[in-house]
C-alpha positions in Angstrom: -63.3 28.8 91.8 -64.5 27.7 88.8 -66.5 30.9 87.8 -65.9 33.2 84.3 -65.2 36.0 86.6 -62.6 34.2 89.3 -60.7 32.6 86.0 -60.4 35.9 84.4 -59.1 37.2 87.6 -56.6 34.5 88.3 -55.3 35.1 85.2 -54.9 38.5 85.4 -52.8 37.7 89.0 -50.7 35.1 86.8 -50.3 38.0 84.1 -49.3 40.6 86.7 -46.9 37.9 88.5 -45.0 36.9 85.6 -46.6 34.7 83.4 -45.7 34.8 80.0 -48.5 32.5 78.3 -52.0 30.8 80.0 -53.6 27.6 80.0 -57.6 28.3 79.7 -60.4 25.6 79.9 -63.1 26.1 77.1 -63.6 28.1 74.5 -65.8 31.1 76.1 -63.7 31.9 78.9 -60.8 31.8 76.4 -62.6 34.4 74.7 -62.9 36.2 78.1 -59.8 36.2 78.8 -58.1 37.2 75.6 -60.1 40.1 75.9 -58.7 41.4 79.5 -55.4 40.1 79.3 -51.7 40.8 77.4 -50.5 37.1 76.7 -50.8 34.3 74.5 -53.9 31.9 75.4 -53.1 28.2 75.0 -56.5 26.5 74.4 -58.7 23.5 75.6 -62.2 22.1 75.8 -62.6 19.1 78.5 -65.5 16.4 77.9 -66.3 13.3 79.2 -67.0 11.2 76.5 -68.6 7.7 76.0 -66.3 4.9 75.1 -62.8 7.6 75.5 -60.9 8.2 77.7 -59.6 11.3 75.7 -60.9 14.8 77.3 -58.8 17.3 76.3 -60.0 19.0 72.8 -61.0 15.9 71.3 -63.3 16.8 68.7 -62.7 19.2 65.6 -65.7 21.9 66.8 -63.5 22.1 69.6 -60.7 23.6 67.3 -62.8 25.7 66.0 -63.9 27.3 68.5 -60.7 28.1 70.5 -59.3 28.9 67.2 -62.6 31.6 66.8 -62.3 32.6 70.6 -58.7 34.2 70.0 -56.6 31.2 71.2 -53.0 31.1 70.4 -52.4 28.0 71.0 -54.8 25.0 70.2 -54.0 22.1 72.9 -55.0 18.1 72.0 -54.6 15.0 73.6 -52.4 13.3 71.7 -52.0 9.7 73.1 -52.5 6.8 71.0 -56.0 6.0 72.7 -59.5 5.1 71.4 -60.9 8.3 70.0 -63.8 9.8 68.1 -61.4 12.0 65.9 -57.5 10.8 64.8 -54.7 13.3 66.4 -53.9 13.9 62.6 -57.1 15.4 61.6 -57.3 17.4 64.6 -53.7 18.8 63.8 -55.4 19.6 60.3 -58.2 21.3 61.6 -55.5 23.6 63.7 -53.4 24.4 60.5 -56.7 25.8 58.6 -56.6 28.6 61.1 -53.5 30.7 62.5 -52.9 28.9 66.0 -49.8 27.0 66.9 -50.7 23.1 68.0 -49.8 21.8 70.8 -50.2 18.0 71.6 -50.4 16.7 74.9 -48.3 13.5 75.7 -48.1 10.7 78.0 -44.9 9.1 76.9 -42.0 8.9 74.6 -44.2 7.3 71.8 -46.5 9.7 71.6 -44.3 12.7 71.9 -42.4 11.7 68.8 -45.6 10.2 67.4 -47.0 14.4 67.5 -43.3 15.9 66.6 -43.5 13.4 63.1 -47.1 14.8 62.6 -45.9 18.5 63.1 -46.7 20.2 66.0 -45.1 22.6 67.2 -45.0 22.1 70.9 -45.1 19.1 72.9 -46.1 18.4 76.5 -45.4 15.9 79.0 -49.1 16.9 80.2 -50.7 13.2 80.9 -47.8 11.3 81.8 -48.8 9.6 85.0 -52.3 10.5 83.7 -53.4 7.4 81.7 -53.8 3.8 82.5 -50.1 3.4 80.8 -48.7 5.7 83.0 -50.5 6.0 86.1 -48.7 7.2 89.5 -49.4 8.3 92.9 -50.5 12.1 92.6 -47.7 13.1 94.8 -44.8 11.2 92.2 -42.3 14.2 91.0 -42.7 15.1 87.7 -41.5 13.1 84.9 -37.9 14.4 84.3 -37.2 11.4 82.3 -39.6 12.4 79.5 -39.1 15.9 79.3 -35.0 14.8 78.7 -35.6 12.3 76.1 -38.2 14.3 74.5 -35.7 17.3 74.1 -33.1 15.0 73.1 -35.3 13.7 70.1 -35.8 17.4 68.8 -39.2 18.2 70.3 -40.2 22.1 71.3 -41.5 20.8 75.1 -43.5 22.0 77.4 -43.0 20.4 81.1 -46.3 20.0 82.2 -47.5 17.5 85.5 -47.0 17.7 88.9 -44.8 20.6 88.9 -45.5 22.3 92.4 -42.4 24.1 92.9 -40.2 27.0 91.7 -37.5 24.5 92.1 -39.0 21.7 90.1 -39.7 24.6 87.1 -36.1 25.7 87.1 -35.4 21.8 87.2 -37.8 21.2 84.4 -35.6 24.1 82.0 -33.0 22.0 82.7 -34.3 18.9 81.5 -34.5 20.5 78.2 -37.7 22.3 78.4 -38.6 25.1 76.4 -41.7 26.8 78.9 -42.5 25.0 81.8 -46.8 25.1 82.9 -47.6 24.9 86.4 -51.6 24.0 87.5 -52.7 23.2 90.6 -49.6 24.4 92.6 -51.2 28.0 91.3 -54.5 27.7 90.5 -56.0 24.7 92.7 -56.5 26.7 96.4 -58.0 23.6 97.9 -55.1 21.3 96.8 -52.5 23.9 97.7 -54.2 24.0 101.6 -54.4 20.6 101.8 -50.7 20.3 101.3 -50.1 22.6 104.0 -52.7 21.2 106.3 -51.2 17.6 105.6 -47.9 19.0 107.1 -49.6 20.4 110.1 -51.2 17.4 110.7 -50.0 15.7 114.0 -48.2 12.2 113.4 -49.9 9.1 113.1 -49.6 7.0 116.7 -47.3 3.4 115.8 -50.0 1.0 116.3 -47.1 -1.5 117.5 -45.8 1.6 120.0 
């Protein structure tokens, strides 16, 4: 699935299904898919980086080039990790250009840590995603966050481990602003497995 042409095309099904704004990975198939499609583009660039553990949009070329590639949204880690560039300058790269920033969160500190700097959205995108905050994959989201981050004044976006309608609907409740569902749309071999896992015949009691 991770081909130019199947990511424009998936988001051209999201578009067509309702979708009122899209997450795209790296600057080129932003570009892409700004061209072919009717909605706002929320930006990242992933990389792997020696001595991080930050991936999304972590350097200020990054900006740039979502911002050049027609991104309305610029999207940055924004935990208080080890990093090559400080969440502040990357924020100020943002603000030279005319996209919104987003910061993506992990907890409560860092959520109000981004709404003090002055972005304009924040998501509860790596909670359960760091070595702070790890969980089992299948935990339900973090409702808890998304709550107190609303209640401090933050523009959120739930984000993590949100797999059903219910849980979005849920997640608007919690004080959300916009809700962004991944996997549950976009990863087909995750979405199987779930189904296959239920298929699956029970597990003998070894002590049966």
């Amino acid at each position: 699935m991770d081909q130019d042409e199947t990511v424009v095309a998936m988001a051209l099904a999201a578009q067509a299904g309702g979708a009122t704004a899209l997450r795209i990975e790296g600057a080129a198939r932003v570009r892409q898919v700004v061209a072919r499609v009717g909605i706002p583009v929320i930006g990242i660039v992933k990389r792997d980086l020696a001595g991080s553990a930050v991936r999304i949009t972590p350097l200020l070329e990054d900006v740039d080039a979502l911002c050049a590639a027609g991104a309305a949204v610029v999207a940055v880690d924004a935990t208080q990790r080890l990093r090559p560039v400080q969440v502040a300058a990357l924020l100020q790269r943002i603000r030279q250009g005319p996209c919104l920033a987003m910061a993506d969160c992990s907890c409560l500190t860092d959520g109000l840590a981004a709404r003090d700097l002055g972005f304009d959205w924040v998501g509860s995108t790596l909670s359960g995603y760091t070595a702070d905050t790890v969980c089992a994959e299948d935990s339900p989201p973090d409702w808890a966050l998304i709550r107190q981050l609303s209640q401090r004044g933050c523009w959120v976006v739930a984000e993590g481990r949100l797999r059903t309608p219910a849980q979005a609907a849920q997640a608007l409740r919690e004080g959300a602003r916009a809700v962004t569902v991944g996997s549950a749309i976009t990863r087909v071999e995750h979405i199987t497995s779930w189904f296959a896992l239920a298929l699956s015949p029970p597990v003998p009691d070894a002590g049966a």
